[in-house]
N, C-alpha and C positions, 0 to 999 in steps of 0.2 A: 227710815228717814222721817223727823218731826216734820209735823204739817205746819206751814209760816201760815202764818193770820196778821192782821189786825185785832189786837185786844181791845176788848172793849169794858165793860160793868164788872168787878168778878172778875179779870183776866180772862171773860169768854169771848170765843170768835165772832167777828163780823162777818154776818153772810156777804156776798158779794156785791149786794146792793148798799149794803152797810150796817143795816141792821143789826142788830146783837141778836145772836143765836137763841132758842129758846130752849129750855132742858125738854127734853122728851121724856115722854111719860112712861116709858119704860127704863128710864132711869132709875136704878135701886135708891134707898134708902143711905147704904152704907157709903156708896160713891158721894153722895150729899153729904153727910157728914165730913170728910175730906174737904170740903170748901167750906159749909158751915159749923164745924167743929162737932164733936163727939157729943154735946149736949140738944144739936138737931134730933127734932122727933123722941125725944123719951120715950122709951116703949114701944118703939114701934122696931118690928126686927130688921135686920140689915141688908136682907135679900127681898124686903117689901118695894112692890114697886111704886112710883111717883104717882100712879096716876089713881090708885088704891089709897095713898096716905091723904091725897086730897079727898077721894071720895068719905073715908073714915072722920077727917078732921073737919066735913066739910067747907074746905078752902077751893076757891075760883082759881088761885094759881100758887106758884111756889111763892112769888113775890107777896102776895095775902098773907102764906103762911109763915116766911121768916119775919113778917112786918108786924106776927102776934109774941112774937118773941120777948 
Protein backbone atom coordinates (compact mmCIF):
# COMPACT_ATOMS: atom_id res chain seq x y z
CA UNK A 1 0.00 0.00 0.00
CA UNK A 2 1.41 3.68 -1.20
CA UNK A 3 2.36 5.80 1.67
CA UNK A 4 -0.11 9.24 1.39
CA UNK A 5 1.82 12.42 2.05
CA UNK A 6 1.65 15.86 1.32
CA UNK A 7 3.89 16.72 -1.59
CA UNK A 8 5.99 19.18 -1.39
CA UNK A 9 9.45 20.71 -3.74
CA UNK A 10 10.13 17.73 -6.07
CA UNK A 11 6.95 15.72 -5.32
CA UNK A 12 8.89 15.06 -1.93
CA UNK A 13 7.09 14.21 1.27
CA UNK A 14 6.33 16.61 4.11
CA UNK A 15 7.47 15.41 7.31
CA UNK A 16 4.77 15.80 9.80
CA UNK A 17 5.63 18.95 10.91
CA UNK A 18 5.66 19.99 7.38
CA UNK A 19 8.80 20.34 6.44
CA UNK A 20 9.98 18.81 3.13
CA UNK A 21 11.91 15.65 3.71
CA UNK A 22 15.54 15.72 3.12
CA UNK A 23 17.20 13.07 0.74
CA UNK A 24 19.42 11.04 3.00
CA UNK A 25 22.73 10.36 2.43
CA UNK A 26 22.69 7.07 1.78
CA UNK A 27 20.64 7.74 -1.14
CA UNK A 28 22.36 6.24 -4.39
CA UNK A 29 23.26 8.20 -7.13
CA UNK A 30 21.19 6.18 -9.71
CA UNK A 31 17.81 6.74 -7.56
CA UNK A 32 18.88 10.66 -8.05
CA UNK A 33 18.94 10.43 -11.42
CA UNK A 34 15.25 9.21 -11.70
CA UNK A 35 14.19 12.89 -10.43
CA UNK A 36 17.10 14.73 -11.76
CA UNK A 37 17.40 13.07 -15.06
CA UNK A 38 20.26 10.68 -16.44
CA UNK A 39 22.51 13.75 -17.06
CA UNK A 40 22.78 14.06 -12.81
CA UNK A 41 26.36 13.54 -11.67
CA UNK A 42 28.40 12.69 -14.93
CA UNK A 43 30.68 10.09 -14.01
CA UNK A 44 29.87 9.42 -11.06
CA UNK A 45 28.59 5.49 -10.79
CA UNK A 46 24.92 4.65 -9.96
CA UNK A 47 25.34 2.75 -6.85
CA UNK A 48 27.61 5.93 -5.35
CA UNK A 49 26.25 7.03 -2.54
CA UNK A 50 24.76 10.92 -1.85
CA UNK A 51 26.79 11.64 0.88
CA UNK A 52 30.24 10.48 -1.08
CA UNK A 53 29.18 12.57 -4.23
CA UNK A 54 29.02 15.59 -2.08
CA UNK A 55 32.22 14.72 -0.34
CA UNK A 56 33.96 14.15 -4.11
CA UNK A 57 32.10 17.35 -5.59
CA UNK A 58 32.66 19.19 -2.61
CA UNK A 59 28.91 20.38 -2.38
CA UNK A 60 27.28 21.35 1.44
CA UNK A 61 24.03 19.63 0.04
CA UNK A 62 22.20 18.29 -2.94
CA UNK A 63 20.42 21.65 -3.41
CA UNK A 64 24.28 23.27 -3.88
CA UNK A 65 24.75 20.52 -6.19
CA UNK A 66 21.73 20.44 -8.66
CA UNK A 67 22.02 24.64 -8.20
CA UNK A 68 25.61 24.05 -10.22
CA UNK A 69 24.00 22.43 -13.02
Amino acid sequence: MAKKCRPGLDDRCRDSNGEIRHKNGATRVGTLRRTYGEGFAPGARSDMKLDTLLDRMGAKSLTTLVKRR
